[in-house]
N, CA, C and O atoms as a GROMACS GRO file, in nm:
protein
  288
    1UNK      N    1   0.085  -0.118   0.000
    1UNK     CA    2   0.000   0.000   0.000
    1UNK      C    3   0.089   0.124   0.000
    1UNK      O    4   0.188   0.137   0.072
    2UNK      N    5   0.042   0.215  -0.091
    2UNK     CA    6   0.125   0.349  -0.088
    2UNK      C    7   0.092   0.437  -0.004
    2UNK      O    8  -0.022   0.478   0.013
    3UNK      N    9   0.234   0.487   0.080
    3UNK     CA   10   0.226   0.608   0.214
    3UNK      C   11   0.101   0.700   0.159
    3UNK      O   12   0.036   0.739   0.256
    4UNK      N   13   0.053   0.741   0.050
    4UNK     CA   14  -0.024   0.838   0.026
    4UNK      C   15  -0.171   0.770   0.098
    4UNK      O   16  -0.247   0.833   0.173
    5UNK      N   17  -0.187   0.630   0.054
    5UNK     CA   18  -0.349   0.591   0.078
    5UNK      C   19  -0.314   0.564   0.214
    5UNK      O   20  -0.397   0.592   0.301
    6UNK      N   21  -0.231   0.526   0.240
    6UNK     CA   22  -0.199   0.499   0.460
    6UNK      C   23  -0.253   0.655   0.508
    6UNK      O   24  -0.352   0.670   0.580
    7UNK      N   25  -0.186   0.746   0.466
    7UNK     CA   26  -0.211   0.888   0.506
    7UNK      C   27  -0.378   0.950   0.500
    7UNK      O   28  -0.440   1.004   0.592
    8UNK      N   29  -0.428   0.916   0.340
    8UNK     CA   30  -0.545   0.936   0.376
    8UNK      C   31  -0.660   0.894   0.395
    8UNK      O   32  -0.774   0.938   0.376
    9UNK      N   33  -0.593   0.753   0.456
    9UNK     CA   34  -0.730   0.632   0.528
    9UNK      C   35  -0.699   0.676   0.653
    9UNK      O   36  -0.792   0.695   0.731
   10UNK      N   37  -0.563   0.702   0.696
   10UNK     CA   38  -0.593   0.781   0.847
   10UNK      C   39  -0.655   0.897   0.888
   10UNK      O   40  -0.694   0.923   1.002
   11UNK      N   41  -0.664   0.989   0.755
   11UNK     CA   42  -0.700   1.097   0.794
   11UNK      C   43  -0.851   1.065   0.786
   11UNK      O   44  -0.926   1.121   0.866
   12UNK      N   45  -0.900   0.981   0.699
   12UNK     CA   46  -1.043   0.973   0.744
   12UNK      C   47  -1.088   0.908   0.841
   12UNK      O   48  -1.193   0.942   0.895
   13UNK      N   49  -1.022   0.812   0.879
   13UNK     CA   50  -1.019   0.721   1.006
   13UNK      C   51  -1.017   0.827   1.094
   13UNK      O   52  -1.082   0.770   1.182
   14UNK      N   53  -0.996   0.926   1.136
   14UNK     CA   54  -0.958   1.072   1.214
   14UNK      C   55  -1.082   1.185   1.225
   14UNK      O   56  -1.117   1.268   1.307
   15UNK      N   57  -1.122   1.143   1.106
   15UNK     CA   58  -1.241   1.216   1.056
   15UNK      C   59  -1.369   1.180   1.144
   15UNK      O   60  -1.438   1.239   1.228
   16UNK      N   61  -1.366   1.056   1.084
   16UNK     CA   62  -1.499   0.931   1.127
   16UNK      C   63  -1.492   0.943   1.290
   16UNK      O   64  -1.587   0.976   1.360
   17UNK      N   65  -1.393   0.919   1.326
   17UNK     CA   66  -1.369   0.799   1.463
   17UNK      C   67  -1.281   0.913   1.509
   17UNK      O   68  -1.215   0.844   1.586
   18UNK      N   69  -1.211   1.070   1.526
   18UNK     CA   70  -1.199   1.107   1.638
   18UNK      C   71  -1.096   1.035   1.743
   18UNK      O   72  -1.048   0.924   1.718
   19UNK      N   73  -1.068   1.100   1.851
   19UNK     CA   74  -0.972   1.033   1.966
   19UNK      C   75  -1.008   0.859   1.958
   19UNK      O   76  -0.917   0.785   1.995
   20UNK      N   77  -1.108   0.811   1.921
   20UNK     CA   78  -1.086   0.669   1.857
   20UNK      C   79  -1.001   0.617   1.766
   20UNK      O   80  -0.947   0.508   1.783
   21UNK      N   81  -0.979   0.706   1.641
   21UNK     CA   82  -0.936   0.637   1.567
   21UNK      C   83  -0.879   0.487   1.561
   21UNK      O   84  -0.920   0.378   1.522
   22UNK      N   85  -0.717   0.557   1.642
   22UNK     CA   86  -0.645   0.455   1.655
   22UNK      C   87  -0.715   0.352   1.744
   22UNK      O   88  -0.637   0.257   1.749
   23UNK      N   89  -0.824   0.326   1.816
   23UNK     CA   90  -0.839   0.214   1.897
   23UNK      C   91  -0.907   0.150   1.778
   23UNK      O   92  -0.892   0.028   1.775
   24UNK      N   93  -0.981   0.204   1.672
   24UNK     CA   94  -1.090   0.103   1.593
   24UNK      C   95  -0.958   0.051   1.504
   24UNK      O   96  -0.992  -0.059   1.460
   25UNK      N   97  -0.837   0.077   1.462
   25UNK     CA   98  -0.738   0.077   1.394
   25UNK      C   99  -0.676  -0.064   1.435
   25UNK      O  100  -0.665  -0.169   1.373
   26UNK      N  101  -0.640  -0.025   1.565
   26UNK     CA  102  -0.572  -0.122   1.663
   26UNK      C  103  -0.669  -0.289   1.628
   26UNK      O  104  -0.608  -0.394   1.615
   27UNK      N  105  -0.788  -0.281   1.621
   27UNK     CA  106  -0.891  -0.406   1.636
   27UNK      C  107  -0.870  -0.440   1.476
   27UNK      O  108  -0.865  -0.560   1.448
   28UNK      N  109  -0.857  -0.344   1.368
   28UNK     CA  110  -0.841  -0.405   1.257
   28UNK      C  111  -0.714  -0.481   1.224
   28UNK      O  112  -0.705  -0.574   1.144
   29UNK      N  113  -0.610  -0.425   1.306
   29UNK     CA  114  -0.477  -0.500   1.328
   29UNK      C  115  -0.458  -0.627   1.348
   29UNK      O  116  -0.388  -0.700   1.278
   30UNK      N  117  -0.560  -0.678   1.510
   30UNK     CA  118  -0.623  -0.740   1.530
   30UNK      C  119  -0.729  -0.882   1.485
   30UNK      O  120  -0.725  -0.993   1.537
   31UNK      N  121  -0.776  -0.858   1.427
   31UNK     CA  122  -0.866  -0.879   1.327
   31UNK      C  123  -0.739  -0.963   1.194
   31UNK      O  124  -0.716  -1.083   1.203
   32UNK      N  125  -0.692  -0.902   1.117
   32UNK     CA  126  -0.604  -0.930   1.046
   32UNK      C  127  -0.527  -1.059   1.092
   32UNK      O  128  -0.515  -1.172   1.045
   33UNK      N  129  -0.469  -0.979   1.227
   33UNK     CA  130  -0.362  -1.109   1.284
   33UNK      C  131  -0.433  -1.254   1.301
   33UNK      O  132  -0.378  -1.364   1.286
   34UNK      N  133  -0.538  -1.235   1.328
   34UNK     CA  134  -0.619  -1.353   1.392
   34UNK      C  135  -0.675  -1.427   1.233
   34UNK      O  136  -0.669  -1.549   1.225
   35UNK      N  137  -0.718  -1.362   1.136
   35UNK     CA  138  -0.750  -1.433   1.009
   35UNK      C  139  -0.587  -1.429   0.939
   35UNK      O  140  -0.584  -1.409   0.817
   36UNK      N  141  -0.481  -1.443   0.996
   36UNK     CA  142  -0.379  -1.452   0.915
   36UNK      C  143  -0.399  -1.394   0.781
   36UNK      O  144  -0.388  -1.460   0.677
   37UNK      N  145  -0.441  -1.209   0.788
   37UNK     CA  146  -0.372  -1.192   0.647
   37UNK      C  147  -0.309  -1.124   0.641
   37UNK      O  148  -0.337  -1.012   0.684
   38UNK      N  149  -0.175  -1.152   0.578
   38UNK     CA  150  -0.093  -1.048   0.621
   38UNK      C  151  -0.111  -0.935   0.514
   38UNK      O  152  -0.039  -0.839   0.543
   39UNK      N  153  -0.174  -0.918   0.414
   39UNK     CA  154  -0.152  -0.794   0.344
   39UNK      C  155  -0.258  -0.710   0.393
   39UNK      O  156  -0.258  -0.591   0.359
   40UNK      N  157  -0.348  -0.755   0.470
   40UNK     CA  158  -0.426  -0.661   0.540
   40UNK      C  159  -0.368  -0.625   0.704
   40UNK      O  160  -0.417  -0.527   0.758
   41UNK      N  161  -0.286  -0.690   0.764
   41UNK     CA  162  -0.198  -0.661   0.865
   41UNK      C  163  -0.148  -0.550   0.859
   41UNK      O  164  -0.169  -0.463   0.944
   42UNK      N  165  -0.052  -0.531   0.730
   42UNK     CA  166   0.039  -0.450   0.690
   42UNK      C  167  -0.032  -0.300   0.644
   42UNK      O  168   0.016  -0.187   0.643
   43UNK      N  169  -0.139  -0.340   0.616
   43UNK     CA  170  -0.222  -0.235   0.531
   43UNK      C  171  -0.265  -0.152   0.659
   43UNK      O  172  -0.243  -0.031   0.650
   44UNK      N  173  -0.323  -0.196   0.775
   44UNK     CA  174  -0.331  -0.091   0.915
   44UNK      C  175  -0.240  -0.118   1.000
   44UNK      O  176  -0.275  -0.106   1.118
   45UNK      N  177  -0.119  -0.154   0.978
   45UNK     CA  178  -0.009  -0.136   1.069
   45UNK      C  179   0.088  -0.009   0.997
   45UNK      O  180   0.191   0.035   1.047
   46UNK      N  181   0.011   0.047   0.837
   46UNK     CA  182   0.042   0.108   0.808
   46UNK      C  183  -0.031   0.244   0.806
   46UNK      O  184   0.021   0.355   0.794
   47UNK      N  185  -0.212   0.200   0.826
   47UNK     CA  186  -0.246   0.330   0.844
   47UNK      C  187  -0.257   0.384   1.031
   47UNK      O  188  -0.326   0.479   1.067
   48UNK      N  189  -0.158   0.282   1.144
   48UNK     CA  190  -0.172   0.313   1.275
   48UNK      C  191  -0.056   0.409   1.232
   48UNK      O  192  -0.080   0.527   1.257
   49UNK      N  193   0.076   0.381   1.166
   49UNK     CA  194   0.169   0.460   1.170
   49UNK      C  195   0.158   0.628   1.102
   49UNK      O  196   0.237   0.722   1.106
   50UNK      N  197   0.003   0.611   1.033
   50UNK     CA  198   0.055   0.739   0.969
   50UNK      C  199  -0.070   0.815   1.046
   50UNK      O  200  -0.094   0.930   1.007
   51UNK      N  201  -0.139   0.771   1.135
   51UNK     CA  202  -0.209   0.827   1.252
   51UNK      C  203  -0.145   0.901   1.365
   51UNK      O  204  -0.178   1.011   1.409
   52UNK      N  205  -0.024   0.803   1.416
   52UNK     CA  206   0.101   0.856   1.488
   52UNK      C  207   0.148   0.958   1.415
   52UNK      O  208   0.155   1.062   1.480
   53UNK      N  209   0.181   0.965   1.308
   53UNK     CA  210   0.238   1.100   1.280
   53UNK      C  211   0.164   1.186   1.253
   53UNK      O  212   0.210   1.297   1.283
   54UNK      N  213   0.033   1.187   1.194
   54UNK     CA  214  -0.026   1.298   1.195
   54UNK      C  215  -0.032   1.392   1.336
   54UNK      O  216  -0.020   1.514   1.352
   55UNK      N  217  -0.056   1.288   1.423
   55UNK     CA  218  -0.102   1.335   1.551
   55UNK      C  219   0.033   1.405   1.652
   55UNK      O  220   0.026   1.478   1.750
   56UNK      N  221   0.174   1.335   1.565
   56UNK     CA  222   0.280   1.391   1.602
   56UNK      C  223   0.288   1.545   1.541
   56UNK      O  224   0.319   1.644   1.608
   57UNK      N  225   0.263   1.544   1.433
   57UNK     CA  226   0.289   1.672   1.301
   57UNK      C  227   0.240   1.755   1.335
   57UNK      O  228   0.298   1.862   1.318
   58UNK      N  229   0.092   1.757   1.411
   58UNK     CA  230  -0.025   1.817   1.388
   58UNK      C  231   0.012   1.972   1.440
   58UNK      O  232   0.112   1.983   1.512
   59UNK      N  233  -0.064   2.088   1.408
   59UNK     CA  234  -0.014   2.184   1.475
   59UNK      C  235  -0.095   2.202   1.611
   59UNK      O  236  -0.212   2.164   1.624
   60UNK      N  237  -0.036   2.250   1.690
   60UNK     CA  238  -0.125   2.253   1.834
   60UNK      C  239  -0.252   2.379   1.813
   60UNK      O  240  -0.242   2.473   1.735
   61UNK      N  241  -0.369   2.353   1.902
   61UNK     CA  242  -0.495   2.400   1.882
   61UNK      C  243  -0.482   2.502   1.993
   61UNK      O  244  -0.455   2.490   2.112
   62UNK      N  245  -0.512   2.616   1.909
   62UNK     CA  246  -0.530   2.725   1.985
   62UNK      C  247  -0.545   2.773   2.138
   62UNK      O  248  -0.498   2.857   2.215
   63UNK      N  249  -0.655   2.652   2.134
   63UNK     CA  250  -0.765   2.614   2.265
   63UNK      C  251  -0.627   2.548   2.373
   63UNK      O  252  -0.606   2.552   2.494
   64UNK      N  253  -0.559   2.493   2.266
   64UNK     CA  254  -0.472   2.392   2.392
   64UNK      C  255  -0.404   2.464   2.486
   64UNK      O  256  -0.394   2.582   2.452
   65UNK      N  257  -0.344   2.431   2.612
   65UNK     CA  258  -0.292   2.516   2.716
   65UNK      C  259  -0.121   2.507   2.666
   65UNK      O  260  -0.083   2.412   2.596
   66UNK      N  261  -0.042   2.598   2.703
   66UNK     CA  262   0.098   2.564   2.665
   66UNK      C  263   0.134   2.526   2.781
   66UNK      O  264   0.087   2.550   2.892
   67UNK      N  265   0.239   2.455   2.742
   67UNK     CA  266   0.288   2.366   2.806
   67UNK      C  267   0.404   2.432   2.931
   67UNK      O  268   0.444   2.375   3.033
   68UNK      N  269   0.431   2.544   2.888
   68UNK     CA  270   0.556   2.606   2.930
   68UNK      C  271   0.429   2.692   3.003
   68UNK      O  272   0.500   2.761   3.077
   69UNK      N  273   0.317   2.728   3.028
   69UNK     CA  274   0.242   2.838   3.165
   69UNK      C  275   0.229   2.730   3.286
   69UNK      O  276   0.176   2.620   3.304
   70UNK      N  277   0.303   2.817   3.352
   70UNK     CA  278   0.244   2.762   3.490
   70UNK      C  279   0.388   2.747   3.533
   70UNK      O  280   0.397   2.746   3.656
   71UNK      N  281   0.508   2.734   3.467
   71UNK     CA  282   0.609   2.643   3.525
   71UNK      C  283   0.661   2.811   3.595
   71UNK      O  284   0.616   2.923   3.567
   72UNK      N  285   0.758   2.775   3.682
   72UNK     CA  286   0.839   2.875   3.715
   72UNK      C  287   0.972   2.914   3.672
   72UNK      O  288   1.025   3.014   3.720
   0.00000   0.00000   0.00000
């Protein structure tokens, strides 16, 4: 599967499913392992990884608190 369709089955997976995503992700992993297939294994072990990075990449939300108030 090409990084492009990993990227934007996560981003809809993100879309759909929210702070879920990755758990409904995780069960398709799951799922896979247990029917031994591996090209569908690979296929959401590739869209968990490009969930992680989005969520690494992402830019922080306005709303969010920084991280650096409060410290002394």
């Amino acid at each position: 599967m090409a990084e492009l369709d990993s990227k934007q089955i996560a981003q809809n997976m993100m879309v759909a499913h929210g702070l879920l995503a990755q758990a409904v992700v995780k069960e398709r992993i799951e799922e896979s392992r247990l029917q031994g297939d591996a090209s569908g294994l690979a296929r959401w072990q590739n869209v968990e990884a490009a969930i992680n990075e989005l969520r690494r990449t992402a830019p922080r939300s306005a709303s969010a608190p920084d991280a650096r108030r409060g410290r002394s």
